[in-house]
ChimeraX commands (.cxc) that place a marker at each C-alpha (Angstrom):
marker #1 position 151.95,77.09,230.95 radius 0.5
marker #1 position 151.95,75.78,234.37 radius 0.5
marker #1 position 148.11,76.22,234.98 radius 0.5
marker #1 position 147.83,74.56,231.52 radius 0.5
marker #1 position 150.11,71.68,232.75 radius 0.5
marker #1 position 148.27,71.20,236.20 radius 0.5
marker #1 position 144.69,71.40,234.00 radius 0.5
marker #1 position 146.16,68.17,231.66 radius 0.5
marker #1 position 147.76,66.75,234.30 radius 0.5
marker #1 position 144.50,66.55,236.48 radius 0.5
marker #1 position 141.76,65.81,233.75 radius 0.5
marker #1 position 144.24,63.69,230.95 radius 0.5
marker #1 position 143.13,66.24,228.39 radius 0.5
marker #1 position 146.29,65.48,225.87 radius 0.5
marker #1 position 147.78,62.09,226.45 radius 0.5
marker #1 position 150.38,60.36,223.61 radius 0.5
marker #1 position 149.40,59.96,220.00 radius 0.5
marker #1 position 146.53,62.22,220.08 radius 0.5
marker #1 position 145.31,64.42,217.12 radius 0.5
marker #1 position 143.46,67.14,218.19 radius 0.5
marker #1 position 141.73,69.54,215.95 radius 0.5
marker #1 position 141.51,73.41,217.59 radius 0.5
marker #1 position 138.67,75.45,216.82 radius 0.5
marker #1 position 139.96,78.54,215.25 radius 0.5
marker #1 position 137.97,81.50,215.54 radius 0.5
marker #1 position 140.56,84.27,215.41 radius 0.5
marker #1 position 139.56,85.85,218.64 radius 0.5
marker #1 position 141.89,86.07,221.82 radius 0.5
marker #1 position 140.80,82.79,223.31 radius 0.5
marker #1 position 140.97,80.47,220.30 radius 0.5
marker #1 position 144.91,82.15,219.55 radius 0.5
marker #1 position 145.69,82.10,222.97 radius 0.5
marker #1 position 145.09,78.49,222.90 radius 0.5
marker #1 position 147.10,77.80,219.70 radius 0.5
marker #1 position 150.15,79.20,221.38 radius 0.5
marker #1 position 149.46,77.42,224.60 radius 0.5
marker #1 position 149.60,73.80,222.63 radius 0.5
marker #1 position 152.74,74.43,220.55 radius 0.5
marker #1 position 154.93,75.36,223.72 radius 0.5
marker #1 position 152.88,72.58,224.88 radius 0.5
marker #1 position 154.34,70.18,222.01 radius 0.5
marker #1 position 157.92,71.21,222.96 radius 0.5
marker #1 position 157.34,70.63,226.70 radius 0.5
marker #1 position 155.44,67.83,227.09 radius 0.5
marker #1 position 156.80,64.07,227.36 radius 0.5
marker #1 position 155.05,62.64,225.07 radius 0.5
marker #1 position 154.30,63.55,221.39 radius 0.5
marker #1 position 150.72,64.96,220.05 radius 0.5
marker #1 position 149.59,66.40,216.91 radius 0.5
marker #1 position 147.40,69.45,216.51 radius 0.5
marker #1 position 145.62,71.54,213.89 radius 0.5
marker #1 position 143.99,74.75,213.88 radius 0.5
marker #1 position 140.94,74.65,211.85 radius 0.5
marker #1 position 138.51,78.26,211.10 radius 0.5
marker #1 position 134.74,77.50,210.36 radius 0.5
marker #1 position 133.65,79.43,207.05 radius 0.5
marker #1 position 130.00,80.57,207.58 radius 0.5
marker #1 position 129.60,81.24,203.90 radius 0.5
marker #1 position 129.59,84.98,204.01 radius 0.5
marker #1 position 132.48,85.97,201.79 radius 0.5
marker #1 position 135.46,85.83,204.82 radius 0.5
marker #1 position 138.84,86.81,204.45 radius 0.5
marker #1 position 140.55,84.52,207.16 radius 0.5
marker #1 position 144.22,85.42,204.92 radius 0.5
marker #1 position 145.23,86.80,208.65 radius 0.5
marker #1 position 145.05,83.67,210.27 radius 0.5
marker #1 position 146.52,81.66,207.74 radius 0.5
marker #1 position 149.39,83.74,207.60 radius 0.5
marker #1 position 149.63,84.16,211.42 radius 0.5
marker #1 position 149.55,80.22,211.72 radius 0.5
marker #1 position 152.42,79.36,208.56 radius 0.5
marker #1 position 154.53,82.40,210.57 radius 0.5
marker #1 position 154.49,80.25,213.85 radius 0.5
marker #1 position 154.37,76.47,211.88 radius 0.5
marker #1 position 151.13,75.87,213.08 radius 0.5
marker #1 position 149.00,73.54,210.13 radius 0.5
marker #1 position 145.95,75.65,209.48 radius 0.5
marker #1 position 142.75,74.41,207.58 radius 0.5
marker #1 position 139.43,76.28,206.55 radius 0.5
marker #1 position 136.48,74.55,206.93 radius 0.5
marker #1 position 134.00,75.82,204.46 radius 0.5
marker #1 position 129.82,75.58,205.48 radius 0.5
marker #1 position 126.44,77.05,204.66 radius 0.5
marker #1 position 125.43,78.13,208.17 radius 0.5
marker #1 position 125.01,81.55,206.87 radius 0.5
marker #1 position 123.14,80.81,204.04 radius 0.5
marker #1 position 121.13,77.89,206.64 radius 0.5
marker #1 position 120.90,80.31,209.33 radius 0.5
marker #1 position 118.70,82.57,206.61 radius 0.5
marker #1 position 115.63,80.25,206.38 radius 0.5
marker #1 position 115.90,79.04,209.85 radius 0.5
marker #1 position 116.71,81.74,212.52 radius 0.5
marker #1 position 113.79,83.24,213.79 radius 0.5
marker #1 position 113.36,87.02,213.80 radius 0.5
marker #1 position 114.07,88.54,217.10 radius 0.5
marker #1 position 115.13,85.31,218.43 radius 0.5
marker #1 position 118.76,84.67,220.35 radius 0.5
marker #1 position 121.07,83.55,218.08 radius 0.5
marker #1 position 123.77,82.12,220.55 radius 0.5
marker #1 position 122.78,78.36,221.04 radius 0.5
marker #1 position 121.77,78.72,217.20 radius 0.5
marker #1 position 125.26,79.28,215.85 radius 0.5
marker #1 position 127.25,77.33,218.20 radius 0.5
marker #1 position 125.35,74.50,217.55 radius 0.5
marker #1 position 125.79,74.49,214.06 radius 0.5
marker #1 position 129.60,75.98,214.96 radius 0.5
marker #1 position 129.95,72.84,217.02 radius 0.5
marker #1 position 128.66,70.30,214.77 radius 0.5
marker #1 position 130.93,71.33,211.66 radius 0.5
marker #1 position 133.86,70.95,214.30 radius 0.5
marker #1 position 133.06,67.52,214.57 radius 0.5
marker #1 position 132.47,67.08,210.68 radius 0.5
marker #1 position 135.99,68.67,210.41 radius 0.5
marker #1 position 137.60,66.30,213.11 radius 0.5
marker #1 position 136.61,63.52,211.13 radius 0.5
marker #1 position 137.44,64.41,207.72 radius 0.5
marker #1 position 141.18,65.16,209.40 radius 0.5
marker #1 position 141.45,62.15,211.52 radius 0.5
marker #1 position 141.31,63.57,215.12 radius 0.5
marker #1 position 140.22,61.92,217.82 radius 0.5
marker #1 position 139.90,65.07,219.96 radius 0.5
marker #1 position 138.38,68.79,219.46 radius 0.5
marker #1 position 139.87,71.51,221.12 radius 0.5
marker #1 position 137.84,74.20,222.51 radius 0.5
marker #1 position 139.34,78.06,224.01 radius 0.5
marker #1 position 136.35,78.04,226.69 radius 0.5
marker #1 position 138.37,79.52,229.84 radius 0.5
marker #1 position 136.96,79.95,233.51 radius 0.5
marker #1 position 134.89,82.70,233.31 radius 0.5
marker #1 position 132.96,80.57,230.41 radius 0.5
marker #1 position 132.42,77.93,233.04 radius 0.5
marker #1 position 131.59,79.97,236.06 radius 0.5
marker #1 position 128.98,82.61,233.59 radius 0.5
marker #1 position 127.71,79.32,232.55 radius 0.5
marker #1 position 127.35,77.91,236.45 radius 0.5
marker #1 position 125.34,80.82,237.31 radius 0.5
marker #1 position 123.28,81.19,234.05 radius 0.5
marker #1 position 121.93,77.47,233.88 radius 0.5
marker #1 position 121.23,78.32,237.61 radius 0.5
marker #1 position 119.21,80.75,237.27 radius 0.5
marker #1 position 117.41,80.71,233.71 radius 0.5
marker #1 position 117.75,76.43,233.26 radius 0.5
marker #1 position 117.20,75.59,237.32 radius 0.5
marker #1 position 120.26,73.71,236.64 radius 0.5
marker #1 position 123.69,73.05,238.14 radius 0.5
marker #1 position 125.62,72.71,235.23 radius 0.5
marker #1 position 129.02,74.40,234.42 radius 0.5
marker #1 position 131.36,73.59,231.39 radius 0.5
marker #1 position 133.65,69.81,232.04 radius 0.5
marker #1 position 137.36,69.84,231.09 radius 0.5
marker #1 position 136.76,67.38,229.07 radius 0.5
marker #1 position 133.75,64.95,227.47 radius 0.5
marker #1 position 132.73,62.54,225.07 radius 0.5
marker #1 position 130.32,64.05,222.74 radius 0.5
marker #1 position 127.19,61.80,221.21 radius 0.5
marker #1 position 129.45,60.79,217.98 radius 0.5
marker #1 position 132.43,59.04,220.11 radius 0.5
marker #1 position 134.55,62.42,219.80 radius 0.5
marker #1 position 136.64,64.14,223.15 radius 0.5
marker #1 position 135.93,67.24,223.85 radius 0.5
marker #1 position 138.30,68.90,225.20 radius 0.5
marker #1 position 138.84,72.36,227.25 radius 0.5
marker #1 position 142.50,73.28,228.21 radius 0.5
marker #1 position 142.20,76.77,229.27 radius 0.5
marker #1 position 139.02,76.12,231.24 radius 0.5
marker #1 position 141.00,77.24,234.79 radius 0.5
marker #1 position 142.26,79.89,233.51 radius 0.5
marker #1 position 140.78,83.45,233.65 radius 0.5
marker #1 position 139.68,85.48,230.93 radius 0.5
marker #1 position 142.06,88.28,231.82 radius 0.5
marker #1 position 145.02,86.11,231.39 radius 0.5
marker #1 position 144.36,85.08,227.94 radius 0.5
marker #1 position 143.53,88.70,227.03 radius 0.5
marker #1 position 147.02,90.07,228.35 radius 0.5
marker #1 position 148.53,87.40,226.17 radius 0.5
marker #1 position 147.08,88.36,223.01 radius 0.5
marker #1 position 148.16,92.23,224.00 radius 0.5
marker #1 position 151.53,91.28,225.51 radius 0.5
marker #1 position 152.90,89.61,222.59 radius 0.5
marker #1 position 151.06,92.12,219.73 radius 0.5
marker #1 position 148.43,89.31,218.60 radius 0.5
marker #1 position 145.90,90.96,216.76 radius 0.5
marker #1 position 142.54,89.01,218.27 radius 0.5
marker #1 position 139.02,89.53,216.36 radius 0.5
marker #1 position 136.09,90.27,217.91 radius 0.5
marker #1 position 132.44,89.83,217.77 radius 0.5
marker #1 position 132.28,91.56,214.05 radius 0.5
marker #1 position 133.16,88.13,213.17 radius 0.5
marker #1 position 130.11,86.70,214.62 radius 0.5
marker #1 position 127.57,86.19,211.73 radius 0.5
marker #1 position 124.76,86.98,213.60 radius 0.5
marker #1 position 126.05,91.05,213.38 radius 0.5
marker #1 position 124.08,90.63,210.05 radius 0.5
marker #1 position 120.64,89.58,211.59 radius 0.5
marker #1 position 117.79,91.30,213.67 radius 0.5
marker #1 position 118.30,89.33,216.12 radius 0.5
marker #1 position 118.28,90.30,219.59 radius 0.5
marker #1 position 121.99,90.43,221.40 radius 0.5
marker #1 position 122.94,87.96,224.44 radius 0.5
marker #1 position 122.00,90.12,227.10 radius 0.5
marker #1 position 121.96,87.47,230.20 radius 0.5
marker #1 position 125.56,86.35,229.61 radius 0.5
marker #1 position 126.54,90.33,229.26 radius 0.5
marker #1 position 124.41,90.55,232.44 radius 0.5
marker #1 position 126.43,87.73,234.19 radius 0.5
marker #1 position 129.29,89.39,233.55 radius 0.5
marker #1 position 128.50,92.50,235.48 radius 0.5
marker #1 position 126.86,90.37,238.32 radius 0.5
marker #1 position 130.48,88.89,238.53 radius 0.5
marker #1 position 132.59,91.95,238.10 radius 0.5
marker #1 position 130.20,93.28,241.12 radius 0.5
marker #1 position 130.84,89.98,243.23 radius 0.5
marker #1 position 134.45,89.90,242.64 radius 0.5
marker #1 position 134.99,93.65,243.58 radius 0.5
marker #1 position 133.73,92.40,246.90 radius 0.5
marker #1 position 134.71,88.84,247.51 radius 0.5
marker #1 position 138.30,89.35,245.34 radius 0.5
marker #1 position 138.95,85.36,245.65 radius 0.5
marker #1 position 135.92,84.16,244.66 radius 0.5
marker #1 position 136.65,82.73,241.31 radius 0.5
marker #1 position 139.76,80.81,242.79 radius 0.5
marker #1 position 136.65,79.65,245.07 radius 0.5
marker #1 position 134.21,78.79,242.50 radius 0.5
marker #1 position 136.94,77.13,240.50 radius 0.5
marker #1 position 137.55,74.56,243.76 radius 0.5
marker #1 position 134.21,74.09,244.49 radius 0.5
marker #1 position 133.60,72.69,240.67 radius 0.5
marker #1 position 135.93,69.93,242.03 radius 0.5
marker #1 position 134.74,69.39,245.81 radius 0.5
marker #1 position 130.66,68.88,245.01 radius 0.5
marker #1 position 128.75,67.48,248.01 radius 0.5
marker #1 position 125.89,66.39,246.50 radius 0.5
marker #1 position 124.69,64.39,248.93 radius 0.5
marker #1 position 123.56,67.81,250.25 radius 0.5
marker #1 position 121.09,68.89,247.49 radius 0.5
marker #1 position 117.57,68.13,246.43 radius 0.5
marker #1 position 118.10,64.77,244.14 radius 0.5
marker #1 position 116.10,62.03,245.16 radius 0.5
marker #1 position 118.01,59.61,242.93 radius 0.5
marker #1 position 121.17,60.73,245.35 radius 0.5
marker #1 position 119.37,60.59,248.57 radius 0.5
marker #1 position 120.80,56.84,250.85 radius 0.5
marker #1 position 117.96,54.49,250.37 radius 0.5
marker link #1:1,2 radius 0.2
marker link #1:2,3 radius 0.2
marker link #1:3,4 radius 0.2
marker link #1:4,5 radius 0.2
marker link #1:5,6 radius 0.2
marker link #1:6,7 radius 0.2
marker link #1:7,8 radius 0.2
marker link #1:8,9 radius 0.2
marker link #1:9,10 radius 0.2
marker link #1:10,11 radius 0.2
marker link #1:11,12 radius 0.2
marker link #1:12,13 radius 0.2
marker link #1:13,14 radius 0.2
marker link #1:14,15 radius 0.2
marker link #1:15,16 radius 0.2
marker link #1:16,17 radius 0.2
marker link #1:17,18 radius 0.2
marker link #1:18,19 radius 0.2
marker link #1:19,20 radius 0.2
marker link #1:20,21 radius 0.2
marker link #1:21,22 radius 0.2
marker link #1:22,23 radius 0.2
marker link #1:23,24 radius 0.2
marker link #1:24,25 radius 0.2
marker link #1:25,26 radius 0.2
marker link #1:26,27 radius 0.2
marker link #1:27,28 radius 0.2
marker link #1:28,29 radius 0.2
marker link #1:29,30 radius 0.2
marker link #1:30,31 radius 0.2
marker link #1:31,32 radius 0.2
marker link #1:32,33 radius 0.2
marker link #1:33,34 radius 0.2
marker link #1:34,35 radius 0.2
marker link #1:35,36 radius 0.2
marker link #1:36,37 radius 0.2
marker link #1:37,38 radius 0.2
marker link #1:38,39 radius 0.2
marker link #1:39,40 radius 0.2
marker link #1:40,41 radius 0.2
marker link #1:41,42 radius 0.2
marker link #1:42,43 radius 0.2
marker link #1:43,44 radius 0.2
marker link #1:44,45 radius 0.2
marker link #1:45,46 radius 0.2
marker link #1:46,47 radius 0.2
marker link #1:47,48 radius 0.2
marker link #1:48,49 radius 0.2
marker link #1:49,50 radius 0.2
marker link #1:50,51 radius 0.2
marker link #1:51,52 radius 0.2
marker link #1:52,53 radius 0.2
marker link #1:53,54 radius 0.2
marker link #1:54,55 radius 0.2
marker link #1:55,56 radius 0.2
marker link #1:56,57 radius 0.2
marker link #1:57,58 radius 0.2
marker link #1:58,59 radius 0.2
marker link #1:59,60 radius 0.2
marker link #1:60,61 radius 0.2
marker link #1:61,62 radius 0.2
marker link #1:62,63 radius 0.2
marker link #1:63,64 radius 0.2
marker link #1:64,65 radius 0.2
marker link #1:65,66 radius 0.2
marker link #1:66,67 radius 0.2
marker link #1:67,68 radius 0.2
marker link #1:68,69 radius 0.2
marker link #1:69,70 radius 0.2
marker link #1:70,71 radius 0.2
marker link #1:71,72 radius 0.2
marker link #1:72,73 radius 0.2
marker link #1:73,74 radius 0.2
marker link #1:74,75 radius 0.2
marker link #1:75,76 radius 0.2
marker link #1:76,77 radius 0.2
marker link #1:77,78 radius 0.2
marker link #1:78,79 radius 0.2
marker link #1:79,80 radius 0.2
marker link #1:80,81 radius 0.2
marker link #1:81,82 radius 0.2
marker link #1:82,83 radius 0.2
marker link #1:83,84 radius 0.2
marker link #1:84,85 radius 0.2
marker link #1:85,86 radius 0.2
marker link #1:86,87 radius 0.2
marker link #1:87,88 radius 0.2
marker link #1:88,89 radius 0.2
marker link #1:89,90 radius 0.2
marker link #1:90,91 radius 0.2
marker link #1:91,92 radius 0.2
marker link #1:92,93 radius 0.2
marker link #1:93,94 radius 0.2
marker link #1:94,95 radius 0.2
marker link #1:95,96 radius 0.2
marker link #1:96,97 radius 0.2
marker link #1:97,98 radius 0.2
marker link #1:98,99 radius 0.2
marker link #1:99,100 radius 0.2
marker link #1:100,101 radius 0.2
marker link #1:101,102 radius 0.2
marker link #1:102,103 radius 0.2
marker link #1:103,104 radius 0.2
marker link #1:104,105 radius 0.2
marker link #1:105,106 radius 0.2
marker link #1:106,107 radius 0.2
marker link #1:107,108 radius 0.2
marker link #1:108,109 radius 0.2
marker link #1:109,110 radius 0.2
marker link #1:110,111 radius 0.2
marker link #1:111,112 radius 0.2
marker link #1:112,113 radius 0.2
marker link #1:113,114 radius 0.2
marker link #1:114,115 radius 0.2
marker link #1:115,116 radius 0.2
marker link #1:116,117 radius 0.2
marker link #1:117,118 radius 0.2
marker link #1:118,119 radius 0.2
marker link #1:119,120 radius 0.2
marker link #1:120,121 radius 0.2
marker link #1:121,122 radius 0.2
marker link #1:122,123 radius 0.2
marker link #1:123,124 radius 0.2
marker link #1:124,125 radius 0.2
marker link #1:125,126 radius 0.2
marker link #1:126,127 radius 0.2
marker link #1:127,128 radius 0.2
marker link #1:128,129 radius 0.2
marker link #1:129,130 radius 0.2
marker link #1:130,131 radius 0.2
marker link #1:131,132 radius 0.2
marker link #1:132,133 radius 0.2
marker link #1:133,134 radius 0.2
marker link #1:134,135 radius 0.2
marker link #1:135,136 radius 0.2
marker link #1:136,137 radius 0.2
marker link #1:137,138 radius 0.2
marker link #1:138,139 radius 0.2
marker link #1:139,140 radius 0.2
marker link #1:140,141 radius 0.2
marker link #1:141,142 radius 0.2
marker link #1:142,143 radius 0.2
marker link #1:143,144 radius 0.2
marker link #1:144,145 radius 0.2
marker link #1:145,146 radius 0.2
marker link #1:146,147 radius 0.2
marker link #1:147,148 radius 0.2
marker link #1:148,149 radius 0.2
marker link #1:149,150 radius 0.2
marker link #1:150,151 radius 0.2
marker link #1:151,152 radius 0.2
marker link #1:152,153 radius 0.2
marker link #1:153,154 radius 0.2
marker link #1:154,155 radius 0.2
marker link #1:155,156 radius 0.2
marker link #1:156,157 radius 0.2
marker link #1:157,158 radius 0.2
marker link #1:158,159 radius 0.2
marker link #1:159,160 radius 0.2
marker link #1:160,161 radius 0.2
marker link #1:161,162 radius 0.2
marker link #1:162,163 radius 0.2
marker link #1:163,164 radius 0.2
marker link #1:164,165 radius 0.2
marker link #1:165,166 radius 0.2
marker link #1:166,167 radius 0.2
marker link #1:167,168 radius 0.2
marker link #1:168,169 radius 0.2
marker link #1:169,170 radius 0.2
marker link #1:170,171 radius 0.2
marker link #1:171,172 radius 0.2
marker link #1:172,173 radius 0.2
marker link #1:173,174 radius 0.2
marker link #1:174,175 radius 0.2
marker link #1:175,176 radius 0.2
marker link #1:176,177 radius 0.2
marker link #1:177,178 radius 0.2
marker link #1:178,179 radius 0.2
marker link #1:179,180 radius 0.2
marker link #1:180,181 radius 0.2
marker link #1:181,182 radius 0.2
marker link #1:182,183 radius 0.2
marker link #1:183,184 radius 0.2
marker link #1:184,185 radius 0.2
marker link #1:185,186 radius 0.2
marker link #1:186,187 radius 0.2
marker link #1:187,188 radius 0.2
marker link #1:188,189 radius 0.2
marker link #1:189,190 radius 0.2
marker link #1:190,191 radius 0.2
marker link #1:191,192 radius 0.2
marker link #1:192,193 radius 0.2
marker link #1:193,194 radius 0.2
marker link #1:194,195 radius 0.2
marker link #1:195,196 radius 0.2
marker link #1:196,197 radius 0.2
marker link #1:197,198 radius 0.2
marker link #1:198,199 radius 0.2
marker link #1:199,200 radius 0.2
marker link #1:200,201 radius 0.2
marker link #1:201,202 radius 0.2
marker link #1:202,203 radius 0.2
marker link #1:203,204 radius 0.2
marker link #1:204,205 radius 0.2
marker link #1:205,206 radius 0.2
marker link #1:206,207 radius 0.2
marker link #1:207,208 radius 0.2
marker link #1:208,209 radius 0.2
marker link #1:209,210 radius 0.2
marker link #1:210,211 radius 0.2
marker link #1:211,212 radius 0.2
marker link #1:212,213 radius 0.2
marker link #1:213,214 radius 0.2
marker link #1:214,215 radius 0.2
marker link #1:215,216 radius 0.2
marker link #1:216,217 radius 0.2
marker link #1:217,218 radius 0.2
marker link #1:218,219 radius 0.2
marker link #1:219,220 radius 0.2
marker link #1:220,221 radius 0.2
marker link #1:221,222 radius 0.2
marker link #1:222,223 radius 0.2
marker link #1:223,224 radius 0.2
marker link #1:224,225 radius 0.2
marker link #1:225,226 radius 0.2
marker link #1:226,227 radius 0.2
marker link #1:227,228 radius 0.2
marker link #1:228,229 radius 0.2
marker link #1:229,230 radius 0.2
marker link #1:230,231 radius 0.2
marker link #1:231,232 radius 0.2
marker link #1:232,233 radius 0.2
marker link #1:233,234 radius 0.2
marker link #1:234,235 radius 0.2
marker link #1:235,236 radius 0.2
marker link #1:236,237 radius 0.2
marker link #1:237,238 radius 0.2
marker link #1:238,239 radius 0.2
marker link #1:239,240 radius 0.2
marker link #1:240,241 radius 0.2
marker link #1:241,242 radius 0.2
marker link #1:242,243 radius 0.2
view
């Protein structure tokens, strides 16, 4: 909670008289952040609304779990019902990479379901080994230095927002196994039910990291500064260059 604290208190993720709808999944990091934002409520000095909402894919879920898990802790809890499934079937080519695909489409009926609920914010579990796999992946594939922002304004006037992003993976799994929270997985994923081929550079990123954190053990806390102290007077922009 204090990490989560400093992250708002930096970036003015959740200021007064916000709504802000949570994307639900079920796994650790969407739970993790449920949890976070109703201690949050009771701790903060100013007064926000929430609600967790689960995307439907249109394959026949049972999401009675969550909805129970969320009435046991007060939490409001929505389903929002789509056709990506059903979509995904005439438009997903075979042996393509599904990833972009669904979250896309995951994305977009977040932002369908933050209207239709009157948010003005959409909450995402995205922690800091999201940002720093991404970092290193639009690096090397994209050419890009690109990471995932705290917070943004999406194309359709919505704010984004990310309020786990400095926090490490590993933390949000302990809480989920500290306090007996029974997390999904990727069987939820609806791309288990294509030929499709699995996301093997973020798996790959993973292990590059695990290897460069067994030697350098600090060097997420120094990846996580540098994302806030960028020179970039010092790379290869023209546009940046002093005229």
């Amino acid at each position: 909670m204090k990490q989560l604290g400093r992250t708002n208190g930096n970036f003015k993720l959740i200021e007064e008289g916000d709504k802000i709808l949570v994307g639900l999944s079920g796994g650790k990091d969407s739970l993790t952040l449920i949890h976070a934002l109703k201690e949050q409520q009771r701790r903060a000095p100013f007064d926000f609304e929430f609600i967790a909402v689960t995307v439907g894919y249109g394959m026949g879920e049972n999401f009675d779990y969550l909805a129970k898990h969320c009435q046991e802790y007060g939490i409001r809890h929505e389903i929002h019902d789509t056709k990506i499934y059903e979509t995904a079937q005439e438009k997903i080519r075979k042996n393509s990479s599904f990833c972009s695909f669904f979250s896309r489409m995951r994305r977009g009926s977040l932002y369908s379901a933050a209207e239709k609920y009157g948010c003005n914010k959409v909450a995402l579990g995205h922690h800091l080994d999201d940002a720093v796999e991404s970092f290193f992946m639009n690096m090397i594939y994209n050419g890009q230095m690109r990471a995932l922002s705290p917070i943004y304004r999406a194309g359709n006037g919505l704010v984004v927002i990310r309020p786990l992003i400095q926090m490490r993976e590993r933390q949000l799994r302990a809480f989920a196994v500290d306090n007996n929270i029974e997390a999904i997985g990727d069987e939820a994923c609806p791309s288990m039910r294509f030929d499709v081929k699995m996301p093997y550079a973020r798996a790959e990123m993973k292990e590059m990291l695990k290897g460069m954190e067994e030697k350098y053990p600090d060097i997420f806390t120094s990846i996580n500064a540098s994302f806030s102290n960028i020179s970039d007077e010092s790379f290869f922009d023209p546009e940046r260059f002093l005229r």
